[in-house]
C-alpha positions in Angstrom: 21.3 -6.6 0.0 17.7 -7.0 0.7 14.8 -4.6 0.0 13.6 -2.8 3.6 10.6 -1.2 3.5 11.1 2.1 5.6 8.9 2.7 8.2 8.0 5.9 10.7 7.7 4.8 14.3 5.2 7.7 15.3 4.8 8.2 19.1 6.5 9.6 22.8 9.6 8.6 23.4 8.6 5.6 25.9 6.5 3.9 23.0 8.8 4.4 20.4 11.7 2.8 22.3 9.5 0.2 23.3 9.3 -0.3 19.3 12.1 -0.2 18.6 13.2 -3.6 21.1 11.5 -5.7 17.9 13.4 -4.4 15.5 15.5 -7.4 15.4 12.4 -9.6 14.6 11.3 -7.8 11.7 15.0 -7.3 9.2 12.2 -6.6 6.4 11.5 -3.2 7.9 13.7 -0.4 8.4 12.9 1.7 11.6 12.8 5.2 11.8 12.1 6.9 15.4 9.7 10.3 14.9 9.2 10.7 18.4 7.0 13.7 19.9 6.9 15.9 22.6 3.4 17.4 22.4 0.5 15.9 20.4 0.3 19.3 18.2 3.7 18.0 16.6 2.4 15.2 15.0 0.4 16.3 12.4 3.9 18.2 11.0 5.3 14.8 11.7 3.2 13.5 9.2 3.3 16.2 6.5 7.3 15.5 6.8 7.5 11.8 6.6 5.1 10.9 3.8 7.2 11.1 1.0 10.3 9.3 2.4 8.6 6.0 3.6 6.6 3.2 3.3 3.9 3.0 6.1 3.5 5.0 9.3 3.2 2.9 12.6 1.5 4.8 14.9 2.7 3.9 18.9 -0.8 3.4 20.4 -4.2 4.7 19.0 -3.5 8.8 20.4 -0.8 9.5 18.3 -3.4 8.0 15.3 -6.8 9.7 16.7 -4.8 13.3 16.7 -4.5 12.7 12.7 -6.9 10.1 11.3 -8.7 12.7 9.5 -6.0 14.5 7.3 -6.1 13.8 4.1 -2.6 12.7 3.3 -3.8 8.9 6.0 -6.6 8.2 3.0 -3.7 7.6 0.5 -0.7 6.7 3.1 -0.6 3.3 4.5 -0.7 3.0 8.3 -1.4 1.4 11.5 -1.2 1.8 15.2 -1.6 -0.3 17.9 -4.5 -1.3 19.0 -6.5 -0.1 22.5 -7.5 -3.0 24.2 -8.3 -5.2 27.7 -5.0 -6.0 27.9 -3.1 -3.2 28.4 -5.9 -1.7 30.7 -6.0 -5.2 32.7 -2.3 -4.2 33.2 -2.7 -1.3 34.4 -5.6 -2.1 37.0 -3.1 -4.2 38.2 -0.8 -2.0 38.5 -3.1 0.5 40.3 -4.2 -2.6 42.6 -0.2 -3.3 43.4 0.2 0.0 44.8 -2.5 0.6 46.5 -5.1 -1.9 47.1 -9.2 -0.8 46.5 -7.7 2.6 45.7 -10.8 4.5 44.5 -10.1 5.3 41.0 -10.2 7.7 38.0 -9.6 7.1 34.5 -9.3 8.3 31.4 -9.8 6.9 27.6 -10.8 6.6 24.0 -13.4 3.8 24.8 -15.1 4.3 27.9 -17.1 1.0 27.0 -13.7 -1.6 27.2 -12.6 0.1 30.2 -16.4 -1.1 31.7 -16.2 -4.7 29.9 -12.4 -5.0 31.3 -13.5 -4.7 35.4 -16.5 -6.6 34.8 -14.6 -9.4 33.7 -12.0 -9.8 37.0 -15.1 -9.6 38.5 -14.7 -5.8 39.7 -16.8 -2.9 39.7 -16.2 -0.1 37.6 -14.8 3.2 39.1 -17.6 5.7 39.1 -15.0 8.5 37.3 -14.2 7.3 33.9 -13.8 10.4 30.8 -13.7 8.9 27.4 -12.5 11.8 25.0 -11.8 12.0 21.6 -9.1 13.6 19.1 -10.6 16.8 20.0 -10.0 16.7 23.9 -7.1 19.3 25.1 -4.5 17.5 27.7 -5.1 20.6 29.8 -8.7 19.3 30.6 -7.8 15.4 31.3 -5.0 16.8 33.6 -7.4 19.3 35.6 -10.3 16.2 35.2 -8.1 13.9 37.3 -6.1 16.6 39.7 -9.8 18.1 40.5 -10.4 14.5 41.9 -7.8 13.7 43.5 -7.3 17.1 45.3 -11.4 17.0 46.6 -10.6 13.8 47.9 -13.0 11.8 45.3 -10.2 9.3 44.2 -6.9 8.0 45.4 -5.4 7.3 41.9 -5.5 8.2 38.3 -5.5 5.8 34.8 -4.4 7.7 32.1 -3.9 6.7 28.3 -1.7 9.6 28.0 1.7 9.7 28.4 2.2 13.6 28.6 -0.9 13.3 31.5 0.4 11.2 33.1 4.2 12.8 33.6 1.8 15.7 34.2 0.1 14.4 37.1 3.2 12.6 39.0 4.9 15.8 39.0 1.9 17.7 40.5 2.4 14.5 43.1 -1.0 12.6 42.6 -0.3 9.2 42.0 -1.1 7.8 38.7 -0.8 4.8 36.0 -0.4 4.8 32.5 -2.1 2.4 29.9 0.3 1.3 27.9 0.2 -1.6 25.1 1.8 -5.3 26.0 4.5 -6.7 23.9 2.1 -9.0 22.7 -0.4 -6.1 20.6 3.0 -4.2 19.5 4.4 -7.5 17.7 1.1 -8.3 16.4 1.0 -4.9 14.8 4.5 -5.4 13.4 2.9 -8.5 11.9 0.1 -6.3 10.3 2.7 -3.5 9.2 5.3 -6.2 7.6 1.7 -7.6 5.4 1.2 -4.5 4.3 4.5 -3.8 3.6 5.0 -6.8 1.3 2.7 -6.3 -0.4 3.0 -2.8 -1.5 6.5 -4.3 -2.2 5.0 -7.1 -4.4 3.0 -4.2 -6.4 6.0 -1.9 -6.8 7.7 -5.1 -8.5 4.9 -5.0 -11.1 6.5 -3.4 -14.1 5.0 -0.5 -16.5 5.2 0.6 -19.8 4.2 3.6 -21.6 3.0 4.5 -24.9 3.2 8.1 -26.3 1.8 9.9 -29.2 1.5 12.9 -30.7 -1.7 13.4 -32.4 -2.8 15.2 -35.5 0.9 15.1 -37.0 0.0 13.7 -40.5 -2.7 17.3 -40.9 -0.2 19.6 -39.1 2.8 18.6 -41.5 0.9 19.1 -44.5 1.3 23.0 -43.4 4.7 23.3 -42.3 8.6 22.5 -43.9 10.8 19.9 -43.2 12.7 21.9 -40.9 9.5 22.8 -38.6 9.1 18.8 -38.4 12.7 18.3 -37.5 12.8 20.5 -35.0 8.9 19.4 -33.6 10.7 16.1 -33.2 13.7 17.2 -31.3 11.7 19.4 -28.9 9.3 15.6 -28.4 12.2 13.9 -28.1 14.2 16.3 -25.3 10.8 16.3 -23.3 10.5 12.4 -23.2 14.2 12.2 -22.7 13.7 14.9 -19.5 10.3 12.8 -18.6 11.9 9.2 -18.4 14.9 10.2 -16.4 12.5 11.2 -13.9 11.4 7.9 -13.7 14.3 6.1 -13.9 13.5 4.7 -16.8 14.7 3.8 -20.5 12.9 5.0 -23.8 12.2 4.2 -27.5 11.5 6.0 -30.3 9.3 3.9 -32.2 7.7 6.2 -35.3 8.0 10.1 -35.5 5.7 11.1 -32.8 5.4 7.8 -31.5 7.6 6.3 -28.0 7.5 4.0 -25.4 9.1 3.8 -22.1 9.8 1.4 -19.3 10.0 1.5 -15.8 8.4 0.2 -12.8 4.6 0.3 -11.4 6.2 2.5 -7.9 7.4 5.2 -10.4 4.7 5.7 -12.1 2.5 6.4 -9.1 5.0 8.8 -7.7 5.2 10.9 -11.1 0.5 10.9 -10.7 0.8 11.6 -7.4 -0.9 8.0 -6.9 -2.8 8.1 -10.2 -4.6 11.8 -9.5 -2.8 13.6 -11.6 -1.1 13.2 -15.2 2.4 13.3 -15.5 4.2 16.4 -15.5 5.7 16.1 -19.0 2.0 16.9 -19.8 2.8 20.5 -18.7 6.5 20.6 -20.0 5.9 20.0 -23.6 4.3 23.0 -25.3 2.8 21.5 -28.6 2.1 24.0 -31.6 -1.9 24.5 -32.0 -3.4 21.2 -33.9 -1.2 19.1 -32.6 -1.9 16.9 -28.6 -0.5 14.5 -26.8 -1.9 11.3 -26.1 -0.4 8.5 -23.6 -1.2 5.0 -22.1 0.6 2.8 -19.3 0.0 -0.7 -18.4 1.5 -2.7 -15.8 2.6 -6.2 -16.2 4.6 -9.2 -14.8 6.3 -9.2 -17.8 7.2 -6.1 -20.1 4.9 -7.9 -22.7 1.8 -8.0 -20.2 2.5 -4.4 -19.3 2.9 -3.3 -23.0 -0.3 -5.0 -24.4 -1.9 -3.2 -21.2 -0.4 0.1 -22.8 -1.3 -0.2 -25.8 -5.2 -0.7 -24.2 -5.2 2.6 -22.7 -3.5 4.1 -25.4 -6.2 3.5 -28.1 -8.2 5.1 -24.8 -6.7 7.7 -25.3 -6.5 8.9 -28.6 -10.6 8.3 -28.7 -10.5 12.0 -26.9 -8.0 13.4 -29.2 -6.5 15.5 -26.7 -4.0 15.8 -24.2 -4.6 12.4 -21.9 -3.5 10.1 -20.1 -4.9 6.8 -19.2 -3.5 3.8 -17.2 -4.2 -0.2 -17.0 -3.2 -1.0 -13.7 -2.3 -4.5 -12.0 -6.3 -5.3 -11.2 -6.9 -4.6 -15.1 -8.7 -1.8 -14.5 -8.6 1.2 -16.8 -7.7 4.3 -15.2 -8.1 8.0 -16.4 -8.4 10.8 -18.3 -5.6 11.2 -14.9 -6.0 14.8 -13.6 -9.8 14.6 -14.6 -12.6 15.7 -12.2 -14.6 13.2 -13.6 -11.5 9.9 -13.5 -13.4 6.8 -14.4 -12.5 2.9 -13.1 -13.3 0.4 -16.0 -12.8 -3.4 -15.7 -10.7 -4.3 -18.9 -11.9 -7.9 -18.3 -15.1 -9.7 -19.4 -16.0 -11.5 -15.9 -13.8 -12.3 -13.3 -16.4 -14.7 -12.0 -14.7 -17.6 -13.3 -11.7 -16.3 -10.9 -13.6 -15.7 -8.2 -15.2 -19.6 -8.0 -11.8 -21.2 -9.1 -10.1 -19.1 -6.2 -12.9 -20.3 -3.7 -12.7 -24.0 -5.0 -8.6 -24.7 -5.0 -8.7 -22.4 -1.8 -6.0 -20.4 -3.2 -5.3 -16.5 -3.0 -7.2 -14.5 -5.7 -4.4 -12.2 -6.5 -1.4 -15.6 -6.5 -4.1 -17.2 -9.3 -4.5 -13.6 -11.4 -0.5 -13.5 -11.2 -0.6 -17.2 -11.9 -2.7 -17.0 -15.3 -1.1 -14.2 -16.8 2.8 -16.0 -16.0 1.3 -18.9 -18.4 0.0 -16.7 -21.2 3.1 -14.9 -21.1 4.6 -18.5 -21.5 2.5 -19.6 -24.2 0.4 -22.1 -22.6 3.1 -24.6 -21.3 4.9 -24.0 -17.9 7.1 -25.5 -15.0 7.1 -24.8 -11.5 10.5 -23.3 -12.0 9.1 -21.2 -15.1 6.3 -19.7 -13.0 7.9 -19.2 -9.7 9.5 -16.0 -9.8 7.0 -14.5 -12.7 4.5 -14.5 -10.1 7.0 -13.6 -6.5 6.6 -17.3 -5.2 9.5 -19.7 -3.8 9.9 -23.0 -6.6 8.5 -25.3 -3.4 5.7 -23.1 -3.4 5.0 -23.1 -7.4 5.3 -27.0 -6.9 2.3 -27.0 -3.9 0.6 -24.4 -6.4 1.1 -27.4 -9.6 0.1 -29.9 -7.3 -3.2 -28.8 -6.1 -4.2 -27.7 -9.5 -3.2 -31.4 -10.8 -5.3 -33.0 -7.8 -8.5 -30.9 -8.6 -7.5 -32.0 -12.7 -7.1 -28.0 -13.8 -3.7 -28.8 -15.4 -2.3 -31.7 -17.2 1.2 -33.4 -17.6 2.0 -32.1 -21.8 5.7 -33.3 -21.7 9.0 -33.2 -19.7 11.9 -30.6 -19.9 15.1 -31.5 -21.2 17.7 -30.8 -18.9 21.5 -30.3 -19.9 22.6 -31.3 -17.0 22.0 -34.3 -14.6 19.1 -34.4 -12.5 15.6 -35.3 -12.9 13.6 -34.1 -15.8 11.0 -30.9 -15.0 6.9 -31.8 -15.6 5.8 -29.2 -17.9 2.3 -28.7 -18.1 -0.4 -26.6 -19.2 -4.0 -26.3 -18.4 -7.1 -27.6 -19.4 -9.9 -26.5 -21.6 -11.6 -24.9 -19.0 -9.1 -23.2 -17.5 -7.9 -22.1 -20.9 -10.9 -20.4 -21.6 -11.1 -18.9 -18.2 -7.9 -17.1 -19.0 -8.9 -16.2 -22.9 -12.0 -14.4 -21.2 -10.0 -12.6 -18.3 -7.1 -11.0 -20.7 -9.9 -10.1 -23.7 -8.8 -7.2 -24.9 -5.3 -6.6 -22.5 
């Protein structure tokens, strides 16, 4: 069974059903309805669904303007879809259908679009447009548009809101609704399946982590045999405690000394997204002398991700205290985590050399990073089938990747791959100099 990336379809009922009629286009994502009633519930909406998916599509820019500023949107993927001429083109039609040169009012979030829109069918603008913002109460666009209609001003209403607009035709002033074509809803499924991926493609990443217990060798010279036994049993029940919480396995490498593996998505949950340390930080009550010192890398490979831990380890001990740091998958080093004062450091020398060979083989930044780590975890010498699911690409695609590289005389032809079975031998290959040295300079010190 696939991997579907769960999704919160965030709107009024209309919109979300209207959603919901892709769903069949997009088997990737996994649709979950959070429909409304009034726009005070969906700030709760959003408090209840970040923890159980992947990205929140918003049903039209309301829904999104009523939250955009909480805090828990600068961490949580999302989208909405978008406000623009078409859907109001729509609904001037609509408005002209039923009745024609209707004088009219409207309401909106860009009181500039709905002027550009007219001017382009070659129509004037209605003199009674209110743009309003997240702020506005639906009390006031209701009594904007009834006040006009009942003093005789306008003969119809254009409302973006749904809840306005039900509103209004029950009060019996006629009115039309902006709501998004087909056309902006799949085009923001399109957006949201991206996004998706790749969070997908970073989860895949896995991590490893190195623990250590610092100032053992001082704090032993002080105690019995039985205080160390015990010191390592109550170490070894926390880490045991600690890794099942992250579905993970452990280790024990040297008294003191662990490592565990799991994967990148876990390890953000258990930092709540890198801004805090774990909690085994809290659970494990070391006697006085002694603190605990950790590093995680991430990897394409558990040996990428444990040379990256062992990075932020030796980070870590230079405090010689309890800390935390983390090489993540742009080689950046992460931490103290929980720190007021969390620093980003590149782990590379110069990613210039990535940045020009990306530009000149027109070929994704992030695909080449994933590319050059795959060979050094190979040794130098590769085949398409080799690098193809190291770095989450089909074997035609590693084969365009090979090719390309050939043409512009980056990689070489070293030798062919022996093949029990019939078929025709696999080009392996490896890079040139210049390449070589590229990828020497990038991984320095991973």
């Amino acid at each position: 069974m696939s991997f579907k990336s769960r999704v919160a379809i965030i709107g009024p009922e209309d919109l979300v059903v209207e959603c919901f009629k892709f769903e069949n286009s997009f088997p990737n994502l996994l649709f979950l309805a959070c429909i409304y009633e009034e726009e005070e519930e969906i700030t709760d909406i959003v408090q209840r669904m970040r923890n159980e998916v992947d990205l929140l599509f918003f049903a039209g820019v309301i829904p999104y303007y009523k939250v955009k500023e909480m805090p828990e949107l600068e961490i949580m993927p999302a989208v909405y879809i978008p406000y623009n001429g078409s859907g109001v083109l729509k609904a001037i039609i609509e408005t002209q259908r039923l009745m024609n040169n209707a004088l009219t009012s409207i309401d909106t979030v860009d009181k500039e679009l709905i002027i550009e829109t007219y001017k382009e069918i070659g129509m004037d603008p209605p003199e009674y447009i209110l743009e309003f913002d997240d702020s506005s109460k639906l009390e006031g666009l209701i009594d904007y548009h009834t006040n006009l209609f009942r003093s005789g001003r306008i003969h119809i209403a254009i409302t973006s809101m749904g809840h306005c607009y039900k509103e209004l035709i029950e009060l019996g002033i006629p009115a039309v609704r902006i709501k998004p074509l087909h056309a902006s809803i799949r085009e923001t499924f399109v957006r949201a399946q991206l996004i998706c991926e790749n969070i997908q493609s970073k989860n895949n990443y896995l991590a490893v982590g190195s623990i250590s217990i610092g100032g053992l060798e001082e704090w032993r010279s002080t105690k019995s045999v039985l205080d160390e036994q015990e010191l390592n049993l109550k170490v070894e029940q926390a880490v045991f405690k600690f890794v099942k919480t992250i579905d993970g396995q452990y280790v024990r490498t040297a008294p003191g000394e662990f490592l565990f593996f799991t994967t990148r998505s876990f390890i953000y949950r258990s930092t709540s997204d890198m801004k805090n340390a774990p909690d085994f930080f809290q659970s494990l009550k070391l006697p006085e002398g002694l603190y605990l010192s950790m590093g995680v890398g991430f990897g394409l490979t558990t040996n990428l991700a444990a040379e990256a831990a062992r990075a932020a380890l030796t980070k870590s001990k230079e405090v010689i205290s309890n800390t935390c740091f983390v090489v993540n998958e742009e080689h950046q080093l992460l931490g103290p985590l929980g720190s007021f004062e969390l620093e980003e450091q590149s782990m590379r020398n110069t990613d210039e050399g990535l940045d020009r060979l990306s530009s000149e083989l027109g070929i994704n930044k992030i695909v080449l990073d994933k590319l050059l780590q795959a060979v050094k975890e190979l040794k130098g010498q590769f085949t398409a089938n080799e690098i193809a699911p190291l770095i989450g690409i089909t074997v035609k695609s590693a084969q365009r990747l090979i090719r390309n590289l050939e043409q512009a005389q980056h990689i070489k032809i070293v030798g062919q791959e022996a093949l029990w079975k019939r078929g025709k031998p696999r080009r392996v290959y490896s890079f040139n100099e210049e390449i070589m040295q590229l990828q020497t300079d990038l991984f320095r010190g991973n």
